[in-house]
C-alpha positions as CSV (number, residue, x, y, z in Angstrom):
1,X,123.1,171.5,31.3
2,X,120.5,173.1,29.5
3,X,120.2,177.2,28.6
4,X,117.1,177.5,31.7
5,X,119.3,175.3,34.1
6,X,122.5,178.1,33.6
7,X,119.7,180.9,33.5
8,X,118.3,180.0,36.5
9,X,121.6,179.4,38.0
10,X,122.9,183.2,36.8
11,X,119.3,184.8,38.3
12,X,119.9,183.2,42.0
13,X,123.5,183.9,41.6
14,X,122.9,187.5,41.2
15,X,120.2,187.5,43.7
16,X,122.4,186.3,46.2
17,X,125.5,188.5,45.5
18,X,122.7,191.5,45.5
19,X,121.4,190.7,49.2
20,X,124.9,190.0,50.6
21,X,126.2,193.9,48.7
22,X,122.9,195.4,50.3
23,X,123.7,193.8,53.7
24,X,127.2,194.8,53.9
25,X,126.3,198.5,52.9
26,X,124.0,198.9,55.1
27,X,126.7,197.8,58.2
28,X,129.1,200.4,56.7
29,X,126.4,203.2,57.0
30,X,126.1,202.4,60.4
31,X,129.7,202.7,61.2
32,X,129.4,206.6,60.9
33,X,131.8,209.0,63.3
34,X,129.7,210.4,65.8
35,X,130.3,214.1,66.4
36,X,131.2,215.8,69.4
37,X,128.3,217.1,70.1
38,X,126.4,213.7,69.8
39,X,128.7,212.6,72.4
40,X,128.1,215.0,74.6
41,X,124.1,214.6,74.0
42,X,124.4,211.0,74.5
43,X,126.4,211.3,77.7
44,X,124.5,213.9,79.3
45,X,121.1,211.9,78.3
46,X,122.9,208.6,80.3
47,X,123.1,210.6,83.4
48,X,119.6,212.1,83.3
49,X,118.4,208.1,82.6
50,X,120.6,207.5,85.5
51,X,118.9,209.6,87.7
52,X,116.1,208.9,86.9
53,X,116.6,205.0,87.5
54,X,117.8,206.2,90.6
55,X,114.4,208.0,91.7
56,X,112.5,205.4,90.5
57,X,113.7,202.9,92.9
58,X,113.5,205.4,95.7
59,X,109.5,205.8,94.6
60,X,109.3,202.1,94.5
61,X,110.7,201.7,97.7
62,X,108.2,204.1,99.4
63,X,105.4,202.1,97.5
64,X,106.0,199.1,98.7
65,X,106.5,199.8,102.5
66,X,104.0,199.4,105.0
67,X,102.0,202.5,105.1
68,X,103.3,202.4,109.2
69,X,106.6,202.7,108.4
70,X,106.0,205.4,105.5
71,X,103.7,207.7,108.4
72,X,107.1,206.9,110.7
73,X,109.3,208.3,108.1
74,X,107.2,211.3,107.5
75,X,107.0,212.3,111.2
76,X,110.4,212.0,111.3
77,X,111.1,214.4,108.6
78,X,108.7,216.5,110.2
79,X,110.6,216.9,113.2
80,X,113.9,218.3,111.9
């Protein structure tokens, strides 16, 4: 083997080993504890996407009807 051949060899060696170090740092960032108040943020911001998932299909519902039955349902909330 010549001195290039185990030069090159060393440079994609170390190349390698570089990537795979930067990868596995960057999965131990993202393993952070998450506060308490983060938690409660993220489960209070799940409900109101919740709800509003829930809305949502109500609108589309009402969309897609027949405008008949939509003036039926109006009339009908009308007379309560």
């Amino acid at each position: 083997m010549n001195p290039f051949e185990m030069v090159a060899i060393i440079v994609v060696a170390v190349m390698i080993a570089s990537v795979l170090r930067a990868r596995y740092q960057s999965r131990r960032r993202g393993e952070r504890e998450i506060s308490p108040q983060e938690q409660a943020e993220t489960l209070r911001l799940r409900d109101e996407v919740k709800q509003l998932k829930e809305r949502m299909k109500v609108l589309e519902r009402i969309t897609v009807e027949k405008e008949n039955s939509l003036a039926k349902e109006i009339e009908s909330l009308r007379d309560r």
